[in-house]
Structure formats: structure tokens, C-alpha cells
VMD Tcl script that draws the C-alpha trace (Angstrom):
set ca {
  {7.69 10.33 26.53}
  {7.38 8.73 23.33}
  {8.75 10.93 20.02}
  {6.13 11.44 17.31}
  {6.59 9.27 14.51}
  {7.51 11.62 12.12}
  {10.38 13.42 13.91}
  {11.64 13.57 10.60}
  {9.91 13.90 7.47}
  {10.37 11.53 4.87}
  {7.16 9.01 3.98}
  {6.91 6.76 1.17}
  {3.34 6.41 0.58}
  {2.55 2.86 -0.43}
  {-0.59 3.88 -1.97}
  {-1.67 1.32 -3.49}
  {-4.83 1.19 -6.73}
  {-8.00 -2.03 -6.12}
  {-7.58 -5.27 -7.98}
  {-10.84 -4.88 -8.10}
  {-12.68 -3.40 -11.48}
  {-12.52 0.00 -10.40}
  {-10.57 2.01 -12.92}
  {-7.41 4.58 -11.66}
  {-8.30 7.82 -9.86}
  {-8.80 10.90 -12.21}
  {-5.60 13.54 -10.91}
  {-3.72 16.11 -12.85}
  {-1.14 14.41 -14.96}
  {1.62 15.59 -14.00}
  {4.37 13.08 -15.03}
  {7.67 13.64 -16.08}
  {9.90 10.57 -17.43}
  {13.46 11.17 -15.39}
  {14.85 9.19 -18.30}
  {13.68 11.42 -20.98}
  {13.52 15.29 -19.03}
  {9.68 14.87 -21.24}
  {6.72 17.19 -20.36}
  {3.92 15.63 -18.25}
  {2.02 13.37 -20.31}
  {-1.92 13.40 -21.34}
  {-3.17 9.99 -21.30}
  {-4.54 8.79 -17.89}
  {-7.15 6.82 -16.83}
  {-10.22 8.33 -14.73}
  {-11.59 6.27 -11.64}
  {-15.11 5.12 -11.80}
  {-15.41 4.57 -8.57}
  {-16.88 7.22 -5.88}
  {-15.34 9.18 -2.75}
  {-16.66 7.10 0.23}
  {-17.37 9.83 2.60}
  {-19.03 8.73 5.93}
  {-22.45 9.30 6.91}
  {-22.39 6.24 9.51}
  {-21.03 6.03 12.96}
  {-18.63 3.95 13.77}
  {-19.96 0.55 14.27}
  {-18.82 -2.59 13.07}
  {-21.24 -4.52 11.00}
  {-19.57 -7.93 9.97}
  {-19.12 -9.74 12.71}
  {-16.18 -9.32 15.35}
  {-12.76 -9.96 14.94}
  {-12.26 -13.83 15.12}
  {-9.84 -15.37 17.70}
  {-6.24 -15.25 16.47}
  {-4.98 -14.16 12.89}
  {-4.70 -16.05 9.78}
  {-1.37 -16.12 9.27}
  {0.01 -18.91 6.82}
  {-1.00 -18.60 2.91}
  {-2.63 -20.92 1.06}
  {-1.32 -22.81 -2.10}
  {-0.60 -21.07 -5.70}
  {-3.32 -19.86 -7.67}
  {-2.84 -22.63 -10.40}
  {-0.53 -25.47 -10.72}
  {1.80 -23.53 -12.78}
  {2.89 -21.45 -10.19}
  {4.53 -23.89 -7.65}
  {3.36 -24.27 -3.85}
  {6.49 -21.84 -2.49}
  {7.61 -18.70 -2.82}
  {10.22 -18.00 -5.28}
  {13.75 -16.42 -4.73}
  {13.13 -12.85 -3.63}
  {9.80 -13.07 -3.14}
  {9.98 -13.97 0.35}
  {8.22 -15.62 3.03}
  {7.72 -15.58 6.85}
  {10.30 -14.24 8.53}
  {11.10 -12.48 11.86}
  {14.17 -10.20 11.08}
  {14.21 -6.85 12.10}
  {14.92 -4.35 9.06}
  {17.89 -1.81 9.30}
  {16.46 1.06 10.99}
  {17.23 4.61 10.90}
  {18.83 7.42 8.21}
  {19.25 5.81 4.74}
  {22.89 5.68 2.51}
  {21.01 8.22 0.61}
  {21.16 11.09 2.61}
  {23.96 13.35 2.07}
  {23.66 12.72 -1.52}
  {22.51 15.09 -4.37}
  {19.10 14.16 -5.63}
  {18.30 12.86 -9.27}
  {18.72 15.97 -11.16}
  {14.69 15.27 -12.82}
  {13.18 14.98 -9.56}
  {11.40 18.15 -7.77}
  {8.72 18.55 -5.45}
  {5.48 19.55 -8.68}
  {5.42 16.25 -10.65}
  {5.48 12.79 -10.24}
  {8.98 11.74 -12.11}
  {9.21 8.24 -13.86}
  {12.16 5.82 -12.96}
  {13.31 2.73 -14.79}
  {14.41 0.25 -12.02}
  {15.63 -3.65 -13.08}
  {14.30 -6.30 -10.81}
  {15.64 -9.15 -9.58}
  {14.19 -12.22 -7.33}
  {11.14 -12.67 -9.55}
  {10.56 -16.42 -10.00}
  {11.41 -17.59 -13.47}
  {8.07 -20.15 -13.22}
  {5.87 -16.97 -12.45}
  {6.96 -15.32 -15.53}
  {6.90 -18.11 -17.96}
  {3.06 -18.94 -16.63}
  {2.34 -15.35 -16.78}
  {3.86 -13.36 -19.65}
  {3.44 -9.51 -18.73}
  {1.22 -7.42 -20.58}
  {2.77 -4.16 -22.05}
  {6.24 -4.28 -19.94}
  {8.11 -6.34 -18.07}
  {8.46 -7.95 -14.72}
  {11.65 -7.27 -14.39}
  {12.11 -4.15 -16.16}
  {9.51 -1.81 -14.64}
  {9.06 1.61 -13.60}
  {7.97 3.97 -10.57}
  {7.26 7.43 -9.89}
  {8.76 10.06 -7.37}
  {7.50 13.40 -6.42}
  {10.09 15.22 -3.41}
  {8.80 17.13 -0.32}
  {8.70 20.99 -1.09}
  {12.29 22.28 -0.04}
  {13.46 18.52 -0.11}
  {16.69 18.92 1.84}
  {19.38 15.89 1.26}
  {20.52 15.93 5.08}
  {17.39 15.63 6.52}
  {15.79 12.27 7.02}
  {12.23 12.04 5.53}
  {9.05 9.61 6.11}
  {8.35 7.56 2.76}
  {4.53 7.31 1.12}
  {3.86 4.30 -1.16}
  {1.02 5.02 -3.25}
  {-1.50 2.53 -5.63}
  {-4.18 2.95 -7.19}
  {-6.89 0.73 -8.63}
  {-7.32 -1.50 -11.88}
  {-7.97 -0.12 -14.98}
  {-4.94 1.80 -16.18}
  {-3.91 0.05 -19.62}
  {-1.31 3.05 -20.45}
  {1.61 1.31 -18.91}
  {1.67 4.71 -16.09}
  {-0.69 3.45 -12.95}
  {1.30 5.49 -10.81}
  {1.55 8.41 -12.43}
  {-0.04 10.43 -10.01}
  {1.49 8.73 -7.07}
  {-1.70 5.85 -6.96}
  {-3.21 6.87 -4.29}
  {-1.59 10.05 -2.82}
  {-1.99 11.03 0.94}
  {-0.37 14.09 0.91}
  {-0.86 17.20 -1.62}
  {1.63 18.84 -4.29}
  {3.60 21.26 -2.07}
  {4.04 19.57 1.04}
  {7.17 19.40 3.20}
  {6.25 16.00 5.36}
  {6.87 12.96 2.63}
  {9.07 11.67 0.28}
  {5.99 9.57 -2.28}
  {6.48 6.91 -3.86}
  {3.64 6.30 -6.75}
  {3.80 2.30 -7.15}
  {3.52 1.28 -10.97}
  {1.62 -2.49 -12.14}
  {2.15 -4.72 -14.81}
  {-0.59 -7.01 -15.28}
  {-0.27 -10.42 -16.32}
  {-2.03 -11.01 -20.12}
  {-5.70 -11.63 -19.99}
  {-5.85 -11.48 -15.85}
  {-7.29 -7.48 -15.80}
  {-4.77 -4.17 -15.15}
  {-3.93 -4.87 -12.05}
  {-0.96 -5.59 -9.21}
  {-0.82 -8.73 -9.56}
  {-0.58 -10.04 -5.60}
  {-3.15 -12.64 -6.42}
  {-0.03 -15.29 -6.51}
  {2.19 -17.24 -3.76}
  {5.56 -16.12 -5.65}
  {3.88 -12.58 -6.77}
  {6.14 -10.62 -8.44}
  {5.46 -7.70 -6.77}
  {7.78 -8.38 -3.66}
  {10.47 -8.37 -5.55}
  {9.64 -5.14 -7.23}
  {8.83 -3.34 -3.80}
  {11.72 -4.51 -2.54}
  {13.93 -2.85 -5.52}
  {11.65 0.49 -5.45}
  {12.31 0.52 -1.70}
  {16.31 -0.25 -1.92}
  {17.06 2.31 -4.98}
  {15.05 5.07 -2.92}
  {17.15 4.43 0.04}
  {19.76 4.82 -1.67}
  {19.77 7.71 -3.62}
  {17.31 9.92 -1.46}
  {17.44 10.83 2.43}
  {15.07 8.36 4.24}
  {14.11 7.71 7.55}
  {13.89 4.23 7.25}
  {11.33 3.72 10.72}
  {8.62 5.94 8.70}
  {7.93 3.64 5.84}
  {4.23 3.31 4.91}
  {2.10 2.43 2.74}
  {-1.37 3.00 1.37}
  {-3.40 1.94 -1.89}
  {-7.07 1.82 -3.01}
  {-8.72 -0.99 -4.82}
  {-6.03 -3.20 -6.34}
  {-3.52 -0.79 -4.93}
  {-5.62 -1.75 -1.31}
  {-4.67 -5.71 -1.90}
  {-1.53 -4.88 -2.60}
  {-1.03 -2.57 0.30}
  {-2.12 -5.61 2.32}
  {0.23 -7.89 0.46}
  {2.80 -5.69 1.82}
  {1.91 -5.72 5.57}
  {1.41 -9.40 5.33}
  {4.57 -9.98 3.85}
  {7.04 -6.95 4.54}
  {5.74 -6.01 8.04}
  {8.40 -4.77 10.19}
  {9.51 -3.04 7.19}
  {6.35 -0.69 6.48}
  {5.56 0.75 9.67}
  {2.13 1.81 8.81}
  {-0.70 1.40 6.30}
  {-4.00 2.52 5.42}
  {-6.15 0.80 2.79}
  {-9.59 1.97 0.98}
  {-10.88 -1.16 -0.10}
  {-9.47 -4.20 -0.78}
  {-9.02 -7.50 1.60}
  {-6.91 -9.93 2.55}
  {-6.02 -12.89 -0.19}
  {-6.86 -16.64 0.32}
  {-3.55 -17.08 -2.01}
  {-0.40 -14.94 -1.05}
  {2.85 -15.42 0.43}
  {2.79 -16.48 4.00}
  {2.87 -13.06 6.91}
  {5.64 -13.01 9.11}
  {5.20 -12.08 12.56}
  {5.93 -8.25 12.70}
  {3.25 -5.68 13.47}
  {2.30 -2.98 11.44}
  {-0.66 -0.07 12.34}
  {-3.38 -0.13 10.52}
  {-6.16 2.20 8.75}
  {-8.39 0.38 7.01}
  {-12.00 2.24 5.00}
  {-14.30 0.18 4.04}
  {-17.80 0.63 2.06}
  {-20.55 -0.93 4.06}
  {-22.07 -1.58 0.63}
  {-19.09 -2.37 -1.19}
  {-19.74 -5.63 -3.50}
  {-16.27 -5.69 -5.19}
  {-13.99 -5.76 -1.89}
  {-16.75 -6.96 0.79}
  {-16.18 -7.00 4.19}
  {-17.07 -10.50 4.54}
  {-15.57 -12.91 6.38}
  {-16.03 -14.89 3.38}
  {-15.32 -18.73 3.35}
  {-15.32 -20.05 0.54}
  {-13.29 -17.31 -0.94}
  {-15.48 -14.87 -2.56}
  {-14.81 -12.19 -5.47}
  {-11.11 -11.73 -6.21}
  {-10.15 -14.87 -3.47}
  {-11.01 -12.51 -1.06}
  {-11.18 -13.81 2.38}
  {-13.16 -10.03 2.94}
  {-11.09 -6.87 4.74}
  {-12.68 -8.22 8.19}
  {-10.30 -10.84 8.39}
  {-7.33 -8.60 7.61}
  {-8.35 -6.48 10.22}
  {-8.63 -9.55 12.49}
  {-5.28 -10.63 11.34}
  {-3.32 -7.67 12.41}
  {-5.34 -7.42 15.34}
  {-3.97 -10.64 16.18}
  {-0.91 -10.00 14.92}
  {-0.14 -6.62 16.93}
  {-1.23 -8.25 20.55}
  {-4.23 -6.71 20.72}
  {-6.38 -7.40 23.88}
  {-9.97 -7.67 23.31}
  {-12.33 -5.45 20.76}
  {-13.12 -2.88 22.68}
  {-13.17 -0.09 20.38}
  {-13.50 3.93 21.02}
  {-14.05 7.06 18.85}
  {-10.26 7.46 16.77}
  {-10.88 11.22 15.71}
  {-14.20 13.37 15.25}
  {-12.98 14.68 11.96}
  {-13.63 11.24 10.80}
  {-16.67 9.85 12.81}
  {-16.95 6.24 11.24}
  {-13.53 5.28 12.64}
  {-13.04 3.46 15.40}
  {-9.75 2.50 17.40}
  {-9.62 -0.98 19.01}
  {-8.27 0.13 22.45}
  {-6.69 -2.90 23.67}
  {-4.06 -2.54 20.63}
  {-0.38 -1.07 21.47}
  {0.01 2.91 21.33}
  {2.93 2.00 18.71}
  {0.32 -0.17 16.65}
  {-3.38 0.75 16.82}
  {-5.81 -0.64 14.42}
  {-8.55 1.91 13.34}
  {-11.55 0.40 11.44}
  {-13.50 2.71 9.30}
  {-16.75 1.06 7.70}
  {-18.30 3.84 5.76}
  {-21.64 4.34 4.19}
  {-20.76 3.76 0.89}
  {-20.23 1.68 -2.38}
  {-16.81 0.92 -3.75}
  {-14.53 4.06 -3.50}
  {-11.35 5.39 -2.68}
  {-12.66 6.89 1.11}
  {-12.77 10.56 -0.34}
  {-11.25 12.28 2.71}
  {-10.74 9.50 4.87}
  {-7.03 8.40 2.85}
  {-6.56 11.71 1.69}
  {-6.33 13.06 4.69}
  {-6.91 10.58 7.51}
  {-3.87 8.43 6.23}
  {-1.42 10.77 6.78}
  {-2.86 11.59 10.08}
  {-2.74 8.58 11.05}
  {0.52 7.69 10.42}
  {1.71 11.23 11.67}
  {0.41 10.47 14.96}
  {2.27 7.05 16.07}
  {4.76 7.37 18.73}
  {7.68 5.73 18.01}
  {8.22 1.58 18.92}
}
mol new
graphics top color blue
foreach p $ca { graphics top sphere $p radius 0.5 }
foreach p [lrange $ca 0 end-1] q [lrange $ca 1 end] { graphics top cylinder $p $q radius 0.2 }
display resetview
């Protein structure tokens, strides 16, 4: 019989903010800067964007999942930026990530860091492609200088292996602290499961305040990958429970990751967002899948759109067709996932280690209210093990 997923507790929730125009979502600020031992800060920026809570059933409306998965990129987004991706950034690849309890464990934690705020770390990155930042100089930071946020498990025990959460959240945030409040967080202040990870942007000058995944050689691969490696390192991870989950801009991104780091993030779960005409190329690993989307939504449509529409979105249908592909999914079948969340449906010819559930709501452009949440985390709690 197949372990649950989350054996162990440790989850770094990718949650990642829209490139889209909606603005960050409102939470309490509760920041602290693990460089400075400051008190939460008070500037923040509040979503504009509603809750997508479901009225619909479960049906599909855009059109089935096409026959095989797009898998390759396309070309940079402007001449500056060079057909390939850069050093670090990484491409299509097939190797199988180490697996298991992190270096970290055993260790004392950062002495800043508890389980009530989201702390601030500085982190240098390396890998970003010199070309990328010349053509795009970074508004208010750095690329390679850049920051993230950490808030520990209640009772965060340094032996004990924990899931990871990666968290975004979407465009808007022009205080230099998008992740602040973990992006988008799928598990509450107090809870024992998750280690979470609030992912911070810097937005290239005069291109919106945003991740900026909207690029072959993107420069935030090489920042995940950094975040990832420095929480390894100095916290206890369980390194098979690495997910990640974003709304808006922090949705793209969150599919930027399981495009280009699958087989390291186990699972995701997106509210909003879609997959990129222009990004590095996927490799070949599978990844489950939650994925809300606003049956109305104008900014992150569900398409499939060819040409590209808003954003060089090919529309989240095609993402969803992607990892269908992607996980060896037979057929589209697809059955009630859970009756706490009625819109959802689970393709059932997917892999019990890598289901793709589909969630078109009745609603505009939003964050999926109690769908990510809530239904993330179950989600991700429920996968048996590979």
C-alpha cells in the first residue's frame, strides 16, 4: 500500500502571484526582515481581484485536451534575449533530483525564523544570464541579489523531515516585498504540516510588477533554484514533498516551474494563469496538478489560444493538456475529485501518483477563494507516494 505523501511534514508552497494586472492579495503583514530582527512592516499591496468560489459543476468548457503536450518553447521574447537558455537557467532535462531528508535537518534553525511571521532572507543568485540583465535592468532590486520569505511549521522540529510550500502572488506589489505574506499561502499561521516558502519578484523596468517568466533565459530559475538549495540546507526538508502554488503572475510562474523543474516540485496548484508561448523548454518529468480557473476570466483565459493571446498566453487549457500528456494519462475521462469542491474534476485515466484535477469555476479573475486555500493543500496531502 502506497504511503501518503506527506509522511512527513515539510511543504514549500510555491505559491506563486498572476502576471496578470491583478494586484497582491490583501493579508496581515506580518513580515519580519531576518537581517534586521525589524517589526512586521505596514506597507502592502491589496488584491483587486475576487475569491473565485464555485457555483458551477464540474464541466469542462474549452474544448478537450488536445492529443499530446506542447512540450518545446518557443524563441525569446525579443532579439535581445538570445534563442537559448542561459547558464543556470536550464532546459529539458531528464535527471532525477536527490530525493529524500535534506543536509538541513539536524541543524539549528535561523535564530529570526518562527512559526507567526513571514521572515525576509537575502539570498545571492547565480546562473542568471548576463544578456537577460543587460536587456532588462531590474526595477527596485536586483536579479541577483534578491530576497524571500519563510514562515516555520508550529513546533518546527529540526529532526523531522517537512513538506515545502512555494507561495506567489499576483502583479501589482511595487514595495519591493511580493512575498511578504507567503504569495499565495495554502496553509494558515499555526499549522504543523509545511515548511512555506513566500516567493519574492523583481520586475524588469517598464514591463509591470511581476515574475518575470515571460523570457527563454528567465531569471527566475535561477532564483528558485537558490531559494530551494539555501532552504535545504539550513532547514529539515523532505525533499519528495516539494510543491508549489501561485495566483495570477505567481500562477505563470508556478507553471514555469512544472514546465521547467518537474521532477523537482512534486505537486502544484495554480489559480489563474496559463502556460507561456515563450519559456524555457519542459523536460519530461511529471508533476500533479490543481489547476482553478474563472470561466469568465479575461486576463488568464482558458483558451486554447493560437495566436498567443493576452500575456503570450497559449490559455491554462493547454497546460492542462500538457501535463496530461506529460503524466501518461489515458483518455479524458474525468470523475467528481472531492464534494467539498464540486467544480473539480479528476481525469481518471491519469496515474494515482500524478492526477490532474481541473477546476473551471464560475467566476472572473481571482485567486479561487477556498479552492487554493484549502483545496491545494488537500490535494497535495493526498498523493501516494511515486
Amino acid at each position: 500500500m502506497a504511503r501518503p505523501l506527506f509522511r512527513t511534514a515539510l511543504a514549500f508552497t510555491l505559491l506563486l502571484g498572476a502576471t496578470s494586472c491583478g494586484k497582491d492579495d490583501a493579508a496581515p503583514d506580518d513580515t519580519v526582515d531576518a537581517s534586521t530582527g525589524g517589526s512586521p512592516g505596514n506597507t502592502g499591496g491589496t488584491t483587486t481581484a475576487s475569491g473565485g468560489r464555485s457555483s458551477s459543476g464540474g464541466s469542462v468548457s474549452s474544448g478537450g485536451p488536445a492529443s499530446g503536450g506542447i512540450m518545446a518553447s518557443g524563441g525569446s521574447r525579443d532579439d535581445t534575449d538570445g534563442g537559448g537558455a542561459a547558464p543556470g537557467t536550464g532546459g529539458a532535462t531528464s535527471a532525477v533530483p536527490p530525493k529524500g531528508k535534506s543536509a538541513g535537518c539536524g541543524k539549528t534553525r535561523p535564530s529570526a525564523d518562527g512559526a507567526t511571521n513571514f521572515v525576509k532572507h537575502d539570498i545571492t543568485v547565480t546562473g542568471v544570464d548576463p544578456a537577460f540583465i543587460d536587456a532588462h535592468p531590474a526595477n527596485g532590486g536586483s536579479w541577483t541579489d534578491r530576497t524571500y520569505f519563510v514562515r516555520l511549521p508550529d513546533g518546527y522540529d529540526p529532526s523531522k523531515p517537512y513538506p515545502v510550500t512555494f507561495g506567489g502572488g499576483g502583479c501589482g506589489a511595487t514595495d519591493g516585498a511580493s512575498g511578504k505574506n507567503g504569495g499565495l499561502s495554502t496553509l494558515p499561521q499555526g499549522q504543523k504540516d509545511a515548511i512555506q516558502i513566500g516567493l519574492n519578484y523583481v520586475y524588469p523596468k517598464n514591463a509591470g510588477a511581476c515574475f518575470a517568466d515571460d523570457f527563454v533565459n528567465t531569471p527566475d530559475l535561477p532564483y528558485f533554484d537558490a531559494v530551494l538549495a539555501e532552504v535545504e540546507a539550513n532547514y529539515c526538508v523532505n525533499r519528495d514533498e516539494i510543491f508549489a502554488a501561485g495566483f495570477s503572475s505567481g500562477a505563470w510562474e508556478t507553471f514555469l516551474f512544472s514546465c521547467a523543474r518537474a521532477g523537482v516540485v512534486r505537486g502544484i496548484g495554480t489559480a489563474a494563469g496559463g502556460l507561456r508561448k515563450t519559456r524555457p523548454a519542459c523536460t519530461d518529468q511529471r508533476v500533479a496538478a490543481m489547476m482553478v480557473v474563472g470561466l469568465q476570466d479575461t486576463e488568464s483565459p482558458i483558451g486554447p489560444l493560437e495566436p498567443p493571446g493576452k500575456n503570450d498566453s497559449l490559455g491554462s487549457a493547454p497546460m492542462r493538456d500538457d501535463l496530461l500528456a506529460r503524466n501518461g494519462c489515458d483518455g479524458t475521462e474525468t470523475e467528481p475529485w472531492d464534494p467539498q469542491y464540486p467544480a473539480c474534476v479528476k481525469y481518471k485515466g491519469c496515474p494515482a501518483a500524478y492526477p490532474v484535477v481541473w477546476c473551471p469555476i464560475d467566476a472572473t479573475h481571482g485567486d479561487g477563494g477556498d479552492y487554493s486555500s484549502k483545496g491545494f493543500w488537500k490535494f497535495w496531502s493526498s498523493l501516494p507516494s511515486p
